[in-house]
PDB file of N, CA, C and O in Angstrom:
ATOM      1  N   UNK A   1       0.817  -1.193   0.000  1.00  0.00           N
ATOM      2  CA  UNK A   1       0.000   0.000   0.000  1.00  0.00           C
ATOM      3  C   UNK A   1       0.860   1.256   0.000  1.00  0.00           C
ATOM      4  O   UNK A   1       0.481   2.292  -0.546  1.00  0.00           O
ATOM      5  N   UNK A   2       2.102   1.131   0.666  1.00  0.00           N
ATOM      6  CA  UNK A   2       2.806   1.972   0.663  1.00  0.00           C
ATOM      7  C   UNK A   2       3.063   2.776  -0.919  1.00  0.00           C
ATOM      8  O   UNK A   2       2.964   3.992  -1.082  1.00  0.00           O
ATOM      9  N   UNK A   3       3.436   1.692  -2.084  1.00  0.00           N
ATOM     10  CA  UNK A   3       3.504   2.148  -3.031  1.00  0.00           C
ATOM     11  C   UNK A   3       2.604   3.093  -3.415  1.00  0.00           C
ATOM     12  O   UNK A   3       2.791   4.307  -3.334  1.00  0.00           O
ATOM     13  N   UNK A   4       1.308   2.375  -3.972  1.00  0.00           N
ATOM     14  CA  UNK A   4      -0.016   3.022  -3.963  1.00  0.00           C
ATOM     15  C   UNK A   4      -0.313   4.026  -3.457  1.00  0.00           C
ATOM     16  O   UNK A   4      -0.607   4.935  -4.234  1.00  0.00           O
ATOM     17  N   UNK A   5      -0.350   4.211  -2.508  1.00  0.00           N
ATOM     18  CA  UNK A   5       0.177   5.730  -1.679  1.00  0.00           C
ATOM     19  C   UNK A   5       0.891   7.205  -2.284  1.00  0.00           C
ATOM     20  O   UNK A   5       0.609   8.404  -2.280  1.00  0.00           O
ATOM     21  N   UNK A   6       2.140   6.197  -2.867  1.00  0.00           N
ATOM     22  CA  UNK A   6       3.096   7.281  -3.120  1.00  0.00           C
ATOM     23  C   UNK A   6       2.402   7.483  -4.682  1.00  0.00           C
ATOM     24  O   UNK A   6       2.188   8.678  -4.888  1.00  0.00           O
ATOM     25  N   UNK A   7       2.019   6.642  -5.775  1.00  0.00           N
ATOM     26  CA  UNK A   7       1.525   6.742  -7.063  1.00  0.00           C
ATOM     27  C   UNK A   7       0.530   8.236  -6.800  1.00  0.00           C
ATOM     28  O   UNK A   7       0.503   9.287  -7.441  1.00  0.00           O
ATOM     29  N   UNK A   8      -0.290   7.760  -5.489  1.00  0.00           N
ATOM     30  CA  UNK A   8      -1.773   8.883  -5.741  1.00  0.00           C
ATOM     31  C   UNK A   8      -0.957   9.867  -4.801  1.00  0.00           C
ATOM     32  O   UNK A   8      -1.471  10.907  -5.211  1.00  0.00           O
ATOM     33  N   UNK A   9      -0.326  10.160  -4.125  1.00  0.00           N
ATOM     34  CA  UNK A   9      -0.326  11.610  -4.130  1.00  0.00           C
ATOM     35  C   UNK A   9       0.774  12.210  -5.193  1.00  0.00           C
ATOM     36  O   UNK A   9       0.551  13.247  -5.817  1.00  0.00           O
ATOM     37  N   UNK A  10       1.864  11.527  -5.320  1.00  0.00           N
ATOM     38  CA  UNK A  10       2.915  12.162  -6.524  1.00  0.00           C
ATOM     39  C   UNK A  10       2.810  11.700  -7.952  1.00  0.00           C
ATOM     40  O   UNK A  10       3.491  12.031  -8.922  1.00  0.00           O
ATOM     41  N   UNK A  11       1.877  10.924  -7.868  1.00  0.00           N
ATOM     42  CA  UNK A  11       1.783  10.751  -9.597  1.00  0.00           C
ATOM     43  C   UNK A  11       0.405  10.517 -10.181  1.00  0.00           C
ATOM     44  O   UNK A  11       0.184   9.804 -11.160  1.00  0.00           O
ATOM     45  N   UNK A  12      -0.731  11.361  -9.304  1.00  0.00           N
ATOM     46  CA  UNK A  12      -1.753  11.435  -9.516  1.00  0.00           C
ATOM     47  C   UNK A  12      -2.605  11.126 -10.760  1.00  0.00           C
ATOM     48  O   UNK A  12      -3.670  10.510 -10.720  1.00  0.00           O
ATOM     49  N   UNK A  13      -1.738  11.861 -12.415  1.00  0.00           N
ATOM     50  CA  UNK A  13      -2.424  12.139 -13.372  1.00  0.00           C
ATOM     51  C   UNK A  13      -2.286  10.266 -13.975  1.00  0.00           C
ATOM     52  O   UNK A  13      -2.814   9.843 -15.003  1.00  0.00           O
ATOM     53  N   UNK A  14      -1.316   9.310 -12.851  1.00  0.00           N
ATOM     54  CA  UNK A  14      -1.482   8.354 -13.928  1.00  0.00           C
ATOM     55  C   UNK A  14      -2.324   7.343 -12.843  1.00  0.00           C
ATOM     56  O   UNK A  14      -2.093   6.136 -12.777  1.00  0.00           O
ATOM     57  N   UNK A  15      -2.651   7.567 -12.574  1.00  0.00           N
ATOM     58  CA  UNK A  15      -3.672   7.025 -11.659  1.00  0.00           C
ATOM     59  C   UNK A  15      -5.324   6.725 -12.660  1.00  0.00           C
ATOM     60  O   UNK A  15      -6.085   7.621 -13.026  1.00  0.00           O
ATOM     61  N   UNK A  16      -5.479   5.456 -12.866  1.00  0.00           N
ATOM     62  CA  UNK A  16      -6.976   4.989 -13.191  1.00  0.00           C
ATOM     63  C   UNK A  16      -7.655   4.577 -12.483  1.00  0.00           C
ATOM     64  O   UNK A  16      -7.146   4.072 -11.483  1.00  0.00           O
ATOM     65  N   UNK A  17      -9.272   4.566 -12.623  1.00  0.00           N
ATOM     66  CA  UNK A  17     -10.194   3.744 -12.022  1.00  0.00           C
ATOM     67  C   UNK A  17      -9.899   2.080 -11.476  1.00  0.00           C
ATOM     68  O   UNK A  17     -10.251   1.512 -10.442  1.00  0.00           O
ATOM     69  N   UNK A  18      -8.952   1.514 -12.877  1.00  0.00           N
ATOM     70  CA  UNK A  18      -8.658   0.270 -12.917  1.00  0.00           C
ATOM     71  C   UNK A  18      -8.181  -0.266 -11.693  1.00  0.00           C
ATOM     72  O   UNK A  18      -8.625  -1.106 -10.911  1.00  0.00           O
ATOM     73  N   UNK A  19      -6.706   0.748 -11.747  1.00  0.00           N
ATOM     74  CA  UNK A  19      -5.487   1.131 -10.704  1.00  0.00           C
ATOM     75  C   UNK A  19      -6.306   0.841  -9.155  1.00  0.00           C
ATOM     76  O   UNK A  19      -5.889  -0.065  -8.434  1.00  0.00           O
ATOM     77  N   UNK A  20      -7.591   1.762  -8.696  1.00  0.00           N
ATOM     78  CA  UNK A  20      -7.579   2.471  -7.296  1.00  0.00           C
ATOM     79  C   UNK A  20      -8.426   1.031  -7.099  1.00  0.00           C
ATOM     80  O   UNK A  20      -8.183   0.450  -6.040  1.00  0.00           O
ATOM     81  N   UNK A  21      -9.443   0.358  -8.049  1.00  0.00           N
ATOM     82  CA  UNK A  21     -10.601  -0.564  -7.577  1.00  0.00           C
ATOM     83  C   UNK A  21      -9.896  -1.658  -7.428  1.00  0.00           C
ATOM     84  O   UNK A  21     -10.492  -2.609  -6.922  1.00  0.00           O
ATOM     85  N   UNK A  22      -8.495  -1.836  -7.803  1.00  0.00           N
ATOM     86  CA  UNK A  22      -8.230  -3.470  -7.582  1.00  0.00           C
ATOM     87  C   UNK A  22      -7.404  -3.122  -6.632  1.00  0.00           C
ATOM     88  O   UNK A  22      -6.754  -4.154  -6.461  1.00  0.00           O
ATOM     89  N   UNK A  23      -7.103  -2.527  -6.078  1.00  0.00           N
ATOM     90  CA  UNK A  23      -6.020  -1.685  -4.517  1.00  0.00           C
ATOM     91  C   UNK A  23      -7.181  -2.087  -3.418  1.00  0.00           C
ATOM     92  O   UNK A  23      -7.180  -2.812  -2.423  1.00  0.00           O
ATOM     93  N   UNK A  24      -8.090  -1.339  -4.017  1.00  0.00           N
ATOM     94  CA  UNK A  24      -9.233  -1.432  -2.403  1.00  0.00           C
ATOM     95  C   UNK A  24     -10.151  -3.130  -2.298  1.00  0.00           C
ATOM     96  O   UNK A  24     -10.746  -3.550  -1.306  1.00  0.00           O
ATOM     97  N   UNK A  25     -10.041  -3.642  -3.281  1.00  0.00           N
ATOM     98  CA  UNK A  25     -11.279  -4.731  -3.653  1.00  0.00           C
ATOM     99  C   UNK A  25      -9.458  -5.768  -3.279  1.00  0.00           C
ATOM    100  O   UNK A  25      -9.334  -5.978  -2.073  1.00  0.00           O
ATOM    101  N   UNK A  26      -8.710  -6.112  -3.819  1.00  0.00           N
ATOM    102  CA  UNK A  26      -7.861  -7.073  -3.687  1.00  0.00           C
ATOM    103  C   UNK A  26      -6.566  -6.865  -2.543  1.00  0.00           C
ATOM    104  O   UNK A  26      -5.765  -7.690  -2.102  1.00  0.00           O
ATOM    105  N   UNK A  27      -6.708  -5.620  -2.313  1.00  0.00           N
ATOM    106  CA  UNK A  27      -5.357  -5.085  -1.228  1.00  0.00           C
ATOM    107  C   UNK A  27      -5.699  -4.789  -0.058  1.00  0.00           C
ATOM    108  O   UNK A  27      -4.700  -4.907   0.652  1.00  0.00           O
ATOM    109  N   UNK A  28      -6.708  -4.416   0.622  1.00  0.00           N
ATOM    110  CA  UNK A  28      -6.824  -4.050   2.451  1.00  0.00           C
ATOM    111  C   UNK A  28      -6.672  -5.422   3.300  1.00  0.00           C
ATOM    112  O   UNK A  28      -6.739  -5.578   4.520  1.00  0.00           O
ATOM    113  N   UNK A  29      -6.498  -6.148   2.509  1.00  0.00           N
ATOM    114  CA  UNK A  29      -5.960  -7.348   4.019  1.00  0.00           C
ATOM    115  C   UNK A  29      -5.511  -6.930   4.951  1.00  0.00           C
ATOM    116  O   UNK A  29      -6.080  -6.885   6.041  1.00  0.00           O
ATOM    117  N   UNK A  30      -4.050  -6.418   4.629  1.00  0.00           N
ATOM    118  CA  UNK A  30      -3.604  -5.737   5.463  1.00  0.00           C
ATOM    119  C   UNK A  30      -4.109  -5.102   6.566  1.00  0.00           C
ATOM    120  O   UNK A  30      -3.898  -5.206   7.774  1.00  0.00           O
ATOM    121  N   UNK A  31      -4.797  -4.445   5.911  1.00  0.00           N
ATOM    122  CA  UNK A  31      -5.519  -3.372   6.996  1.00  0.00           C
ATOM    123  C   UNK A  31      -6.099  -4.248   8.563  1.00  0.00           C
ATOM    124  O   UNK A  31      -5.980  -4.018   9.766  1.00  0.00           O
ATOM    125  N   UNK A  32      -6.862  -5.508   7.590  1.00  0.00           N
ATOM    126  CA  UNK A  32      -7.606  -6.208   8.378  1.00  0.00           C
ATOM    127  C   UNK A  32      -7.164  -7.052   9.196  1.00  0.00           C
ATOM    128  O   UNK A  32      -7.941  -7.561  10.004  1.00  0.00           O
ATOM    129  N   UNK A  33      -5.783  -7.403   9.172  1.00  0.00           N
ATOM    130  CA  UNK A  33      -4.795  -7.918   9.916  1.00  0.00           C
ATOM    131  C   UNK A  33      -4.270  -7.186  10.662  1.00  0.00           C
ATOM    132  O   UNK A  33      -4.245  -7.473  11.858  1.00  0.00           O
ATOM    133  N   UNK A  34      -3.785  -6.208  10.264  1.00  0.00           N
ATOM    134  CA  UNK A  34      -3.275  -4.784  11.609  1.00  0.00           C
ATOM    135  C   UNK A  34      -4.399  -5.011  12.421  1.00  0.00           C
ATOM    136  O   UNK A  34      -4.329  -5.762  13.394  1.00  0.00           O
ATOM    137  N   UNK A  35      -5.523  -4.371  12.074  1.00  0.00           N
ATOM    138  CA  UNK A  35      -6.259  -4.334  13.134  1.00  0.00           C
ATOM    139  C   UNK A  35      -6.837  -5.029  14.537  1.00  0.00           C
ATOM    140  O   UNK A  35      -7.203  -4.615  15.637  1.00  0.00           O
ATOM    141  N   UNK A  36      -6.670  -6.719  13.672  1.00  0.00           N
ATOM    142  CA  UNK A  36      -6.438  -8.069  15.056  1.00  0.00           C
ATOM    143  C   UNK A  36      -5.686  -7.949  15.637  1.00  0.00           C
ATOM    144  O   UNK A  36      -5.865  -8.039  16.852  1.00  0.00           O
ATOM    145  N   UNK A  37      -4.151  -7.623  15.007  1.00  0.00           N
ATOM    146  CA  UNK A  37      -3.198  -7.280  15.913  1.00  0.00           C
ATOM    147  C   UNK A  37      -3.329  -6.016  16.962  1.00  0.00           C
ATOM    148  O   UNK A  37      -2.693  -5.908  18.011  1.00  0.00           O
ATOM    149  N   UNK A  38      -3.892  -5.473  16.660  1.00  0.00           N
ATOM    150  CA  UNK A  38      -3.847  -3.911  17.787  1.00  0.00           C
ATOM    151  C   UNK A  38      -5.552  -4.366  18.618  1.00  0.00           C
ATOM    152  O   UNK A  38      -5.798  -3.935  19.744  1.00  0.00           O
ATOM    153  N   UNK A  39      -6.199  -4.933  18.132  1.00  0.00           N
ATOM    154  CA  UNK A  39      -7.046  -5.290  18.881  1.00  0.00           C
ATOM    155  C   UNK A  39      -6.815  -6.768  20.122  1.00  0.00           C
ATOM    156  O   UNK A  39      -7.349  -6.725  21.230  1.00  0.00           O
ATOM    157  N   UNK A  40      -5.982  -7.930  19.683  1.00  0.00           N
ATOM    158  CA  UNK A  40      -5.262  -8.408  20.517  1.00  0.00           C
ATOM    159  C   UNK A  40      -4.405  -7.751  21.859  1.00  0.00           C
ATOM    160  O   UNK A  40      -4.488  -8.117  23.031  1.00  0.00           O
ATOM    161  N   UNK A  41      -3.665  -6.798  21.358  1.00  0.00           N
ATOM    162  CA  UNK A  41      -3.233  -6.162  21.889  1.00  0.00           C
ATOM    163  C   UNK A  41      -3.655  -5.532  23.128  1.00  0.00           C
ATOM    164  O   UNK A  41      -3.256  -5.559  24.292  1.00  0.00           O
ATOM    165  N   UNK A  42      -4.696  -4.890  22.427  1.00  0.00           N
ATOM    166  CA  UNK A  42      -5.504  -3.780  23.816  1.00  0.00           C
ATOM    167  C   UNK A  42      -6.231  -4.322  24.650  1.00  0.00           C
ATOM    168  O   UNK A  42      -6.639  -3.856  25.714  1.00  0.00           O
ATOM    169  N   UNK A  43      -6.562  -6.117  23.828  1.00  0.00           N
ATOM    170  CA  UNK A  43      -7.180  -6.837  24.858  1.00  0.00           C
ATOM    171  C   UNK A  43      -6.386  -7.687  25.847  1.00  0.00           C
ATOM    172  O   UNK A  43      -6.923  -8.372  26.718  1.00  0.00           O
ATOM    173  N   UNK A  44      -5.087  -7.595  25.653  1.00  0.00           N
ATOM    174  CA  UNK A  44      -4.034  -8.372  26.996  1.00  0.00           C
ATOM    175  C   UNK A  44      -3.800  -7.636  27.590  1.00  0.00           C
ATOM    176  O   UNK A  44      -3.568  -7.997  28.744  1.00  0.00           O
ATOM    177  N   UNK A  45      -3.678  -6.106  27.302  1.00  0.00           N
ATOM    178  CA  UNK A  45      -3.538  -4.881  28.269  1.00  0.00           C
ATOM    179  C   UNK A  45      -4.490  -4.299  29.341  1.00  0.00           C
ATOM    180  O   UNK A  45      -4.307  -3.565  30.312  1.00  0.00           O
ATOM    181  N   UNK A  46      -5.638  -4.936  28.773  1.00  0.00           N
ATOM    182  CA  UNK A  46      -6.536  -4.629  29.707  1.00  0.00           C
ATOM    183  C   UNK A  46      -6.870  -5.311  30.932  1.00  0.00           C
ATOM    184  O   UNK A  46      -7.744  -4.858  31.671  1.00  0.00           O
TER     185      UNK A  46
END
């Protein structure tokens, strides 16, 4: 995502529809994995 990132804010004009829908539809795993992890987290801390 990091990449992706850097494409849309510094290389905006080459940025497609194609580009952003298969980032969000095939790429936030991530996201969804951070989030178990920080939710694990806050739940052993508590």
């Amino acid at each position: 995502m990091k990449g992706f990132r850097n494409i849309l804010v510094h290389e905006y004009a080459r940025v497609d529809d194609e580009l952003v829908y298969e980032a969000v539809v095939k790429k936030l795993g991530d996201f969804g994995l951070f989030k178990e992890h920080i939710l694990k987290f806050l739940k052993e801390k508590a």
